[in-house]
C-alpha positions as CSV (number, residue, x, y, z in Angstrom):
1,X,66.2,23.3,32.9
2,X,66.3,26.4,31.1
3,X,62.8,26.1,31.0
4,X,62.2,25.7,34.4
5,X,63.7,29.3,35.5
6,X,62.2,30.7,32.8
7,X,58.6,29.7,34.7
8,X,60.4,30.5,37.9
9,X,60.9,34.1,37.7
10,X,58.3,34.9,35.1
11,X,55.8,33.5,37.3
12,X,52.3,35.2,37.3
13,X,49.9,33.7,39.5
14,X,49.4,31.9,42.9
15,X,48.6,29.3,41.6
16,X,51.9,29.0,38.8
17,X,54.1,29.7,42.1
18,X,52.5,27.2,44.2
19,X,52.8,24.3,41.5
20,X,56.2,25.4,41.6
21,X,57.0,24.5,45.0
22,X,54.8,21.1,45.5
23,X,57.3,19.8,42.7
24,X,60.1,21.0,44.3
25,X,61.3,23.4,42.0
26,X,61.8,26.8,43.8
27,X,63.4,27.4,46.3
28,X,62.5,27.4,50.1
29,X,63.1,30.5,51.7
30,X,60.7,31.5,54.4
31,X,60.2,34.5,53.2
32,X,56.0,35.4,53.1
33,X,54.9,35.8,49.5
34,X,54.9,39.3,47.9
35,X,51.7,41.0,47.7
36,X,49.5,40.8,45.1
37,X,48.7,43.8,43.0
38,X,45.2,44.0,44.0
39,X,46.8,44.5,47.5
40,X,49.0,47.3,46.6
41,X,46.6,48.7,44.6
42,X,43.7,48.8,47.8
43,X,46.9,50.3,49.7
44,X,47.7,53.1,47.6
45,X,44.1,54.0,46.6
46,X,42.1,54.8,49.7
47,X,42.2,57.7,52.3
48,X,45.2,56.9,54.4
49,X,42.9,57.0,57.6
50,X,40.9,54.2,55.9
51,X,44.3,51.7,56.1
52,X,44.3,49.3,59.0
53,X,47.7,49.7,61.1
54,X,48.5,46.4,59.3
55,X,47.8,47.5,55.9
56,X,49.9,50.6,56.7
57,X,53.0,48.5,57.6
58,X,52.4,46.4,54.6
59,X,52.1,50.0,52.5
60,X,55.3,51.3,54.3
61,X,57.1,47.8,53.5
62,X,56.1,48.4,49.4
63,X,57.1,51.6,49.5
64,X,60.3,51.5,50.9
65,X,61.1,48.3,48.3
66,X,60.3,50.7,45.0
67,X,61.3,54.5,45.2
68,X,59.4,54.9,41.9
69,X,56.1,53.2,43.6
70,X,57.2,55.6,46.6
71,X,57.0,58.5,44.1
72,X,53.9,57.4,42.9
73,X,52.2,57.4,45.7
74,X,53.7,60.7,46.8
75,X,52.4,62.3,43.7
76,X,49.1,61.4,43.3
77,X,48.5,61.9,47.2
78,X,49.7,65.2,46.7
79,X,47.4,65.5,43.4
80,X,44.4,64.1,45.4
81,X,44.2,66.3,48.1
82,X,44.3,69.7,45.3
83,X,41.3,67.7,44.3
84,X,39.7,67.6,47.9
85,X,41.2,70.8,49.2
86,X,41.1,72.7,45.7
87,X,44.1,74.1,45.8
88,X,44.9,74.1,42.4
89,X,47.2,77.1,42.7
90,X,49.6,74.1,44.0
91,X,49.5,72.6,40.6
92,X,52.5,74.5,38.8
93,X,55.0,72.6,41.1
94,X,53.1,69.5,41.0
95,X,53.7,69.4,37.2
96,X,57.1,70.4,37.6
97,X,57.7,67.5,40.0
98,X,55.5,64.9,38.5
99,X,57.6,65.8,35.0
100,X,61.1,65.4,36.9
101,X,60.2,62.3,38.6
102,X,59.8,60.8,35.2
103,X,57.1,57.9,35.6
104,X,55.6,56.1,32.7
105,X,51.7,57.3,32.6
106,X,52.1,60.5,35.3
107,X,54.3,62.2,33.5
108,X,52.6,62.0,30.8
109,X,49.2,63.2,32.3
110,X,51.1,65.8,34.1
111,X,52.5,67.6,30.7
112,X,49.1,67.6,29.4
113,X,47.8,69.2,32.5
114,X,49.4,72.2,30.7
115,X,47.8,72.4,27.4
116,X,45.1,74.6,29.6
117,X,46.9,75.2,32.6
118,X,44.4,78.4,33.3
119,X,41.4,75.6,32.9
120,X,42.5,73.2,35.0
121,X,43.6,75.9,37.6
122,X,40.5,76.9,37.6
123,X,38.4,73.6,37.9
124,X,40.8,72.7,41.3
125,X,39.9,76.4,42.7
126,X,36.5,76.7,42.1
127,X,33.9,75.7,44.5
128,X,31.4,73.1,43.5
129,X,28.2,73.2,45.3
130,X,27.0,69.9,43.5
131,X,30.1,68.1,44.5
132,X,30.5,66.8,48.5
133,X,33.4,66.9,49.5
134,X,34.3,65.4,52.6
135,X,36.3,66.6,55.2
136,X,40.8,65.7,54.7
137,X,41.6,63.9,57.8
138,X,43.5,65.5,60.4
């Protein structure tokens, strides 16, 4: 039986979770399936105006499930559009945020933003003829 939870909770697919319930091993509850991490991950990724009103709920629903995901998102939102908008002089507090939100990976990236602050500064101020930019969303 052991066993059995152990597949349960750990499982990873679809297709491990489906098997699951045709034998009658999980329990029924309703309840739609989570998303998959492709999902999130087309959720979190794209311009916000890009997200179907559906895929927005769906977003809004994650988000509110996982303040660290919320974070996340928060952060490199706020990180994209110094990209777009090149307002690096915004990055200072960004690193100070990113650094006290304390996430695995952006944290990380965020501390070594500052082993040439003036650089990087520089590279989210400068304009870039080459580079098209298009226009943030209202």
């Amino acid at each position: 039986m052991g066993s059995i939870v152990f597949r349960y909770r750990h499982a990873s697919s679809r297709r491990d979770q489906a098997g699951l319930v045709r034998s009658g091993l999980a329990a029924s509850t309703g309840a739609p399936a989570p998303p998959t991490v492709r999902h999130v991950t087309g959720w979190l990724t794209p311009r916000p105006s890009t997200l179907t009103e559906d895929e927005h709920q769906q977003l809004k629903a994650v988000l509110n499930a996982c303040p660290e995901l919320a974070t996340t998102h928060r952060l490199v939102r706020d990180f994209g559009d110094m990209l777009t908008q090149q307002t690096g002089v915004l990055l200072p507090a960004w690193i100070e945020d990113a650094a006290e939100a304390d996430l695995p990976g952006l944290t990380g990236f965020a501390r070594g933003l500052t082993s040439d602050l003036d650089a990087v500064t520089a590279g989210l101020i400068i304009r870039r003829p080459w580079v098209r930019v298009p226009p943030a969303p209202p």
